[in-house]
C-alpha positions as CSV (number, residue, x, y, z in Angstrom):
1,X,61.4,97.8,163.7
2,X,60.2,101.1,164.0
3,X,58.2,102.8,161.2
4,X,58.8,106.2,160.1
5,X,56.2,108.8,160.2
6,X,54.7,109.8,157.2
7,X,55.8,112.9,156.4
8,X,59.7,110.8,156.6
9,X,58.4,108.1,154.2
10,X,60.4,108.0,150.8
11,X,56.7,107.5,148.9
12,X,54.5,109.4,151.7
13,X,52.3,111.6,150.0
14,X,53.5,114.6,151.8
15,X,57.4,114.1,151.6
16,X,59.2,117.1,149.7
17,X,58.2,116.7,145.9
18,X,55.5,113.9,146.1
19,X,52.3,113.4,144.5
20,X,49.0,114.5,145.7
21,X,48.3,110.8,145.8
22,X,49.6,109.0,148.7
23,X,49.7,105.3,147.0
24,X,52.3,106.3,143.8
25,X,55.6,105.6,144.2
26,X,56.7,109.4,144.9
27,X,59.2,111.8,143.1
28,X,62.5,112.1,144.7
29,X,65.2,115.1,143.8
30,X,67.3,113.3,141.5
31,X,70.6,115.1,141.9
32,X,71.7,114.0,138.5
33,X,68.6,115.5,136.5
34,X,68.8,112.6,134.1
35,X,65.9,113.0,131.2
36,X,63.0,110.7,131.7
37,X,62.5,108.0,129.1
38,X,59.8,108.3,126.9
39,X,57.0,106.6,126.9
40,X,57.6,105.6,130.8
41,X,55.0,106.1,133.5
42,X,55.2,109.2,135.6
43,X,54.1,110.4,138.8
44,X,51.5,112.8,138.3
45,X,53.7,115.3,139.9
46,X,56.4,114.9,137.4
47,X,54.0,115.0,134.4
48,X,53.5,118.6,136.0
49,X,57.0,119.5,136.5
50,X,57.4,118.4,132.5
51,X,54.7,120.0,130.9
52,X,54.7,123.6,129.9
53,X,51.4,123.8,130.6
54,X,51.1,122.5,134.1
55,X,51.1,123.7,137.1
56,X,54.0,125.6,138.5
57,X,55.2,125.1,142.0
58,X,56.7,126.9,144.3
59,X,59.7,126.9,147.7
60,X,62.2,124.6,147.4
61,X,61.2,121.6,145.2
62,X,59.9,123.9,142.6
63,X,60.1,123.4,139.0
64,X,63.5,125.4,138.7
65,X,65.2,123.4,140.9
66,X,63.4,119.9,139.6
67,X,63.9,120.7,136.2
68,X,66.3,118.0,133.9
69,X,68.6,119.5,131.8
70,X,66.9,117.7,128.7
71,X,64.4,120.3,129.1
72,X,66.9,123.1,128.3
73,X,67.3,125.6,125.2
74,X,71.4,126.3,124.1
75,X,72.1,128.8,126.5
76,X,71.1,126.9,129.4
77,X,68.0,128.2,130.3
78,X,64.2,126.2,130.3
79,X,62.2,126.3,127.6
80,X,59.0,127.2,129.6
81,X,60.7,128.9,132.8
82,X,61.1,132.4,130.7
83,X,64.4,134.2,132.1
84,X,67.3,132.3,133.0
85,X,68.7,132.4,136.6
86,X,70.4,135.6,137.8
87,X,74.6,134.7,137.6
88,X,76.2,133.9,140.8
89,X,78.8,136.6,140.3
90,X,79.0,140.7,139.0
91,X,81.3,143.3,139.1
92,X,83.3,144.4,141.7
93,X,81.2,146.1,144.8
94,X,78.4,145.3,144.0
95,X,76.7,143.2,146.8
96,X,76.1,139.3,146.8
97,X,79.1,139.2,143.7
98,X,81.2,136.0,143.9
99,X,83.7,134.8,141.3
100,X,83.5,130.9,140.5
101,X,86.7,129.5,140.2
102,X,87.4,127.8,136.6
103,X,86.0,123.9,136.6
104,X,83.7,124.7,139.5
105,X,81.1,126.9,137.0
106,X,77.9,124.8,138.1
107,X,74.2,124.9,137.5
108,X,73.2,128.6,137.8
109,X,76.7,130.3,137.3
110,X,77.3,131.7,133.5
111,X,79.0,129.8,131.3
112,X,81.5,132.4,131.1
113,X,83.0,132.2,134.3
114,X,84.8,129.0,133.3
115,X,85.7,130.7,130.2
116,X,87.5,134.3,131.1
117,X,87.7,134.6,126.9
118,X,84.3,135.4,127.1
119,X,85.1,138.3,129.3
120,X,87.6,140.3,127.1
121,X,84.6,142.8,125.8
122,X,83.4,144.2,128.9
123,X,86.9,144.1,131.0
124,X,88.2,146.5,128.2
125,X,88.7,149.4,129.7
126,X,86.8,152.1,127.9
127,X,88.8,154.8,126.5
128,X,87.6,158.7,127.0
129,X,87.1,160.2,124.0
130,X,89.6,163.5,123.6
131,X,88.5,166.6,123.2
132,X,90.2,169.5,121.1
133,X,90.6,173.1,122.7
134,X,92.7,176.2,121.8
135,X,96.2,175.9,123.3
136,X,96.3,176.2,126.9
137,X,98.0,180.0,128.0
138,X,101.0,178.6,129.2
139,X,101.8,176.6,126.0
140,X,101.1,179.7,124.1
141,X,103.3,182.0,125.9
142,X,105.7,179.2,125.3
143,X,105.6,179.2,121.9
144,X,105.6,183.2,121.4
145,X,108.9,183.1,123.4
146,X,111.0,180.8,121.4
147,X,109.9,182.2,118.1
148,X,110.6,186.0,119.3
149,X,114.0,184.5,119.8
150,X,114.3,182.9,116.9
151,X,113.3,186.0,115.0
152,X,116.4,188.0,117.2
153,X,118.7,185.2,115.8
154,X,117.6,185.5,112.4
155,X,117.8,189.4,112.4
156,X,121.3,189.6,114.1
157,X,122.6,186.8,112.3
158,X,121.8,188.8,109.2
159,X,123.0,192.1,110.0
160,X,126.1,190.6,111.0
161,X,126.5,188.8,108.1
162,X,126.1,191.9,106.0
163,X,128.4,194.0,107.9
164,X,131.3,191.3,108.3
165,X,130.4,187.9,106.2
166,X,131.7,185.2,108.1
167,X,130.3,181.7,107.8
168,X,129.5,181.0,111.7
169,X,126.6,183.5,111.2
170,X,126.6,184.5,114.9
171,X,123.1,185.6,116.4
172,X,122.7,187.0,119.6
173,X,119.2,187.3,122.2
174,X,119.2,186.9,125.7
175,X,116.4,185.3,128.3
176,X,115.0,188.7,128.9
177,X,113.9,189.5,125.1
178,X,112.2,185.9,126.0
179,X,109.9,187.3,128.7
180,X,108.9,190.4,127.0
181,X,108.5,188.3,123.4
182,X,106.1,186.1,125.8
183,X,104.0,189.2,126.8
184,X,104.3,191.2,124.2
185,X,102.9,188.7,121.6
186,X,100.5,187.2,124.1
187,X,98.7,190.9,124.4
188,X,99.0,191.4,120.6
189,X,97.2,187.7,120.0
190,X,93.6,189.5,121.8
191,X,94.5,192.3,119.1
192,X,94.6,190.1,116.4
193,X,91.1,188.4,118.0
194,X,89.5,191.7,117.4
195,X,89.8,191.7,113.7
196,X,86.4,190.6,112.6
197,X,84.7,193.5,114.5
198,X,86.5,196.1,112.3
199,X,85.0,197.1,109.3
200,X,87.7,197.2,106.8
201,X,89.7,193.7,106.8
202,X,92.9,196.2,104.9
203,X,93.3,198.8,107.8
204,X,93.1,196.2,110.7
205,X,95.9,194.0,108.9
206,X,97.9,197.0,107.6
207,X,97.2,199.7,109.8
208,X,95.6,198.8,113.2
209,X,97.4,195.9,114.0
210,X,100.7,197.3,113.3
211,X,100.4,200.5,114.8
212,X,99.6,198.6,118.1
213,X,102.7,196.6,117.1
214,X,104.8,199.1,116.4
215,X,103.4,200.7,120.4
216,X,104.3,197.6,122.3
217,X,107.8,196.9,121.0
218,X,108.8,200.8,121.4
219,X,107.5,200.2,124.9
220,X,109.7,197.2,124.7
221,X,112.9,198.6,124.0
222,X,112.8,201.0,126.2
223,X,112.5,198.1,129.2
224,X,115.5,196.6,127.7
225,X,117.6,199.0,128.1
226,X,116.2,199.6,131.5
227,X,117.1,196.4,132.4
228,X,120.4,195.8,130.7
229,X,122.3,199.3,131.2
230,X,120.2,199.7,134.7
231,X,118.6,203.0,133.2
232,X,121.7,204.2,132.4
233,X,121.3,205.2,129.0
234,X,118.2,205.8,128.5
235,X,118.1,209.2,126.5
236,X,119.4,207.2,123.4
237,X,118.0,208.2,120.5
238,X,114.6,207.1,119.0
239,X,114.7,204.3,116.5
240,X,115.6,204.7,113.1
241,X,113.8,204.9,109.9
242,X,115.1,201.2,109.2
243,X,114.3,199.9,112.7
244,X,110.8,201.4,112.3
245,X,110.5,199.5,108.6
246,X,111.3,196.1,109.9
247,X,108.9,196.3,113.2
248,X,106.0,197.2,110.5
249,X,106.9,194.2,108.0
250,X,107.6,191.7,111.4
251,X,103.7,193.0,112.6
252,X,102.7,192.6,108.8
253,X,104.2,188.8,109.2
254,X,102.8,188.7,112.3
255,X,99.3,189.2,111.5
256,X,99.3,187.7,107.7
257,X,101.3,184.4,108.0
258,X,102.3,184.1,112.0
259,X,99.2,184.1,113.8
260,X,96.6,182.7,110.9
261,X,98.6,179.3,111.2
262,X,99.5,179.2,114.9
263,X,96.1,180.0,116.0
264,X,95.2,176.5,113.7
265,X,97.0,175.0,116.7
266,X,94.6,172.5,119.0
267,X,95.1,170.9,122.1
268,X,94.0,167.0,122.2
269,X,93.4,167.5,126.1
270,X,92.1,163.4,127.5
271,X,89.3,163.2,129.7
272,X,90.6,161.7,133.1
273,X,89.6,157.7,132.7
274,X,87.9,156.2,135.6
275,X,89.2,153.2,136.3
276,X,86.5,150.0,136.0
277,X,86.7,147.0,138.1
278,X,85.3,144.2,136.2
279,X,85.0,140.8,137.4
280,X,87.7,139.9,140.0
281,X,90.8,137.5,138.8
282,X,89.8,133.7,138.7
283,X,91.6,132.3,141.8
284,X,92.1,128.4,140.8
285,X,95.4,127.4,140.5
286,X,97.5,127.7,137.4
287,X,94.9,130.8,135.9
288,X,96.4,134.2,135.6
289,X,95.0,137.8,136.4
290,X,92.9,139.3,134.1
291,X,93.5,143.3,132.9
292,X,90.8,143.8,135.1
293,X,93.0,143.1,138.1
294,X,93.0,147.3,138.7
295,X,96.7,147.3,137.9
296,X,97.8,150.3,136.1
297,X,98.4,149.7,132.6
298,X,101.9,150.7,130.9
299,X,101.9,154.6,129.9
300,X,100.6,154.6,126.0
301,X,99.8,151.0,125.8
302,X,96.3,150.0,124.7
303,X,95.3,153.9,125.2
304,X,96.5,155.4,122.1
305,X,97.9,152.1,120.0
306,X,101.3,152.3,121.1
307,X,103.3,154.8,119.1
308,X,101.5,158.3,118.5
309,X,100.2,158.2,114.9
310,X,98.8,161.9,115.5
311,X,99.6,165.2,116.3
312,X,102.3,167.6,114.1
313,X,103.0,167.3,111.1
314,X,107.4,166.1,110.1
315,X,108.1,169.6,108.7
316,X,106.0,171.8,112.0
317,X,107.9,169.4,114.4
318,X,111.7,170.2,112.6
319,X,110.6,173.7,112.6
320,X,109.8,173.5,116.6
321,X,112.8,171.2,117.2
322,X,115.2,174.2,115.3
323,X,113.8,177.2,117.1
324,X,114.2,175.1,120.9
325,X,117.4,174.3,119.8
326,X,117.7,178.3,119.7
327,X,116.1,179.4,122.9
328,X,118.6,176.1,124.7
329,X,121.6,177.7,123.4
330,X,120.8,181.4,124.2
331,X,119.4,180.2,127.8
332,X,122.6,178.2,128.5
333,X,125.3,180.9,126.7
334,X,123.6,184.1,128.7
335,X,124.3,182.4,131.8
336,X,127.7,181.1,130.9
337,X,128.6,184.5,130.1
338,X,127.2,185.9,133.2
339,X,129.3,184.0,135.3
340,X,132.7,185.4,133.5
341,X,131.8,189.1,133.5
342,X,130.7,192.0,135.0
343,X,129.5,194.8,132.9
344,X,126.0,193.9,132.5
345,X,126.0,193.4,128.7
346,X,125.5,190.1,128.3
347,X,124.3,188.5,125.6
348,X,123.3,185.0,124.6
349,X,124.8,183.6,121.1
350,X,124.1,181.0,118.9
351,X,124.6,180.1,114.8
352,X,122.3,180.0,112.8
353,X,123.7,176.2,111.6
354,X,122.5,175.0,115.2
355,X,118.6,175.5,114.1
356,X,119.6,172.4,111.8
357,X,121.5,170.4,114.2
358,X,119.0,170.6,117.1
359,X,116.1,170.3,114.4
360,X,117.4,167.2,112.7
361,X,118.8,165.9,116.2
362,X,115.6,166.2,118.6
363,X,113.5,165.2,115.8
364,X,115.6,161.7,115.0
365,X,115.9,161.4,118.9
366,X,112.0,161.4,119.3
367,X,111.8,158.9,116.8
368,X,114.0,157.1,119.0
369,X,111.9,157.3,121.7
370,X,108.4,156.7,120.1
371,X,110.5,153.3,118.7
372,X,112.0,152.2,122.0
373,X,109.3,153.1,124.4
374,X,106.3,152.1,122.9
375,X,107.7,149.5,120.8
376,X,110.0,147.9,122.9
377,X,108.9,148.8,126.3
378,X,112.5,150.3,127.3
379,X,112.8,152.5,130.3
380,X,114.2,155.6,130.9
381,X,117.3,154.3,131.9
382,X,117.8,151.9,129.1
383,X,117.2,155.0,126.1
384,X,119.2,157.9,128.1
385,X,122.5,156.0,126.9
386,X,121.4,155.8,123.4
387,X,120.2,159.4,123.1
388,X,123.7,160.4,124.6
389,X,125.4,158.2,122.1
390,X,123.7,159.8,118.9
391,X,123.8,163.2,120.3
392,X,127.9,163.2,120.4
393,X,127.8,161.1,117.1
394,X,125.4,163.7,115.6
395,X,127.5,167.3,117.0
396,X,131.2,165.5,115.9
397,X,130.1,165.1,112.8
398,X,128.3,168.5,111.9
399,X,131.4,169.7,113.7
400,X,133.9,168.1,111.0
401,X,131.7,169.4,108.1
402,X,131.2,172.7,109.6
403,X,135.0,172.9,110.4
404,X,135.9,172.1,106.9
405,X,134.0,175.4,105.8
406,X,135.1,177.6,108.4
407,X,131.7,177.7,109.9
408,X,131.8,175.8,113.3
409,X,131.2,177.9,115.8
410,X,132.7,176.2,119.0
411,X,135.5,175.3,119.9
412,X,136.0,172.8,123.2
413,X,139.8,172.6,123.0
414,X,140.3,174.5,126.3
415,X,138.2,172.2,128.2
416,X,139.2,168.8,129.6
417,X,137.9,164.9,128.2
418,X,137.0,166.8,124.8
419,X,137.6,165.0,121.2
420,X,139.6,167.0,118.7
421,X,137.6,170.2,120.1
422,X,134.4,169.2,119.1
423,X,133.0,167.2,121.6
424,X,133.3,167.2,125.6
425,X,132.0,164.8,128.6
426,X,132.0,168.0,130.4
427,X,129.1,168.6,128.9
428,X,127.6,165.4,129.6
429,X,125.3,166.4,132.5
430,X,123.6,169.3,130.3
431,X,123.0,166.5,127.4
432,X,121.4,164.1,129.7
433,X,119.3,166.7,131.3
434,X,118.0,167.8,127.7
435,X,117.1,163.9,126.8
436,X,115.3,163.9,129.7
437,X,113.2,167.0,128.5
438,X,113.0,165.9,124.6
439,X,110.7,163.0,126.0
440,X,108.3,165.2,127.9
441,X,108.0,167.8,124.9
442,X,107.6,164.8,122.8
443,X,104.8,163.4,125.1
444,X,103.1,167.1,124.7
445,X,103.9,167.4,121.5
446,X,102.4,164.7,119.9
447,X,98.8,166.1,121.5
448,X,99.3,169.4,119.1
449,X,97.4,169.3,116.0
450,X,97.5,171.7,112.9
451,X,93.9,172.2,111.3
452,X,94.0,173.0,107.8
453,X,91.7,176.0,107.0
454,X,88.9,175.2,104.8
């Protein structure tokens, strides 16, 4: 029988983990890493390996890779080796990263690879903190817009109440006042900006201010008749004494109650979140991905706690829910109207009862959608019916109590698929177009806040 040489011999002195001395018995890699029993005779290599104050070796049978489990602290690591073992996997990209697959976590891996629970910290996505800004231009011009409307309503409305009473309280504006409201205002808000450089806080407010008013809306009026009588009459006379009044107490509203709460206005505007790739999914059967698969998450969910518990206050959001009701109805009745005639004055026209039906509507249909969206996870699809179910529920019956007054102001009884004159499908494509909207301004909306003054 042929003999081995002695660097192949199981005892040999210089086989892989043997003793300095070539007569002991040897130390052999014990896959199993049982503890050694006390009291039992060791190889003086061994006693090394065991004893925190031997000598450490090195390459492949060193200590870390010899060492029993016995010799172990609760997380895993030795009691004498310092640091435990760099984990076998990391995030995503970065190089050498592996995943274990659950029941495979060995000797060296962390123990929370078998264990994604462990995990749920750092694969949270971390949420960008919001910062608050003025209103953006846009949503200011916005806002100017549909409350110089609203004021046009309100004024009309009341002088044609006064002259004639009637109970429908007709008000008339048209898309044009709109634009120039949008301008006009917008200039007059870097005005209003300038008030803390003048020296005398009474004649900005009561003098300055509205004498730059009462210079813009002159300027104003004479581009409305411009545009609607194509310069046709334009040696009318110069405004009244009354028309002059009520330009100097709107300015005086403007600067003392207007502007000193809308410029409270902020804008939550979100940082844009980077998306981070934790650990890949564990890949053994029956496990399932992780929210740190990269999948986009559901809009709202686990960003801002579901339903918006921010943003306007109930009685601001009515207020902004009447006054778009206003601007939808003069947008839609100017170009109704412009479709039937043919002398160029055209007006839009609404009631004033319609700042309460479209302020109690939108603001019980975005409640509505804050319910079923966030709460229930239904689509777009799935609310459009319901909104278009309440919103004929909701005009029939202000229509009935209105009619019982004398003070409904439409009348669909001309058209085809209506309901005793009140309601009409043929409308139907308008109402689903608005539901549509109401969730984006709600989704906008619910980033304005109001700030108190001090």
């Amino acid at each position: 029988m042929q003999q081995l040489p002695p660097h192949k011999r199981r005892g040999g002195g210089g086989g892989r983990g043997g003793s300095a001395e070539g007569g002991d018995e040897g130390f052999c890699l014990n896959l199993c890493r049982q503890r050694p029993v006390p009291g039992q005779e060791q190889p003086a290599s061994a006693q090394k390996l065991h004893s925190p104050d031997g000598e450490r070796g090195s390459g492949p049978g060193s200590a870390s890779e010899l060492m029993p489990f016995g010799d172990r602290d609760e997380v895993g690591a030795p009691k004498w080796l310092g640091a435990p073992l760099a984990p076998a996997w990391g995030p995503a990209g970065v190089p050498g990263s592996k995943a274990v697959a659950p029941g495979k976590a060995g000797y060296g891996a962390p123990a929370t690879a078998a264990c994604p629970g462990a995990l749920s910290t750092a694969e949270a996505p971390v949420v960008p903190e919001a910062e608050d800004s003025a209103l953006p231009a846009w949503m200011r011009l916005y806002f100017y817009g549909m409350h110089g409307i609203t004021l046009d309503v309100l004024i009309s409305s009341a002088q044609g109440f006064l002259h004639s009473p009637d109970l429908k309280m007709l008000g008339f504006s048209t898309p044009y006042h709109c634009l120039l409201h949008s301008l006009t205002q917008f200039a007059l808000e870097k005005v209003y900006l300038q008030r803390r450089r003048c020296p005398s806080t009474f004649a900005f407010n009561f003098l300055l201010y509205p004498s730059a008013h009462l210079g813009l809306q002159t300027l104003v009026g004479k581009a409305l008749l411009l545009i609607s009588h194509g310069g046709r009459q334009l040696g009318e006379a110069a405004p009244g004494t009354l028309d002059l009044a009520l330009q100097y107490l709107l300015a005086v509203y403007y600067s003392q109650v207007f502007l000193k709460r809308f410029l409270r206005l902020r804008y939550r505007r979100p940082q844009p979140q980077q998306p981070w790739r934790g650990p890949p999914p564990l890949s053994g059967p029956g496990t399932t991905a992780t929210p740190s698969s990269g999948r986009p998450r559901p809009r709202g969910a686990g960003v801002f706690g579901g339903a918006p518990k921010q943003g306007l206050p109930d009685l601001l959001r009515f207020l902004f829910f009447g006054m778009h009701g206003f601007l939808d109805e003069i947008f839609f009745t100017f170009f109704f109207n412009l479709l039937g005639q043919e002398d160029g004055t055209i007006n839009g026209h609404t009631s004033l009862w319609s700042f309460f039906m479209y302020g109690s509507c939108s603001f019980v249909v975005e409640k509505l959608y804050f319910y079923l969206h966030y709460s229930r996870g239904w689509g777009t699809c799935k609310r459009i019916p319901i909104y278009i179910l309440f919103i004929y529920t909701w005009e029939l019956s202000w229509g009935l109590g209105l009619r019982m007054c004398g003070g409904c102001s439409w009348d669909y009884s001309h058209y085809p698929l209506n309901f005793m004159g009140l309601i009409t499908l043929m409308y139907l494509p308008g109402w689903i177009f608005l539901s549509f909207y109401q969730d984006l301004l709600s989704n906008v909306l619910w980033r304005v806040q109001y700030i108190p003054a001090k």
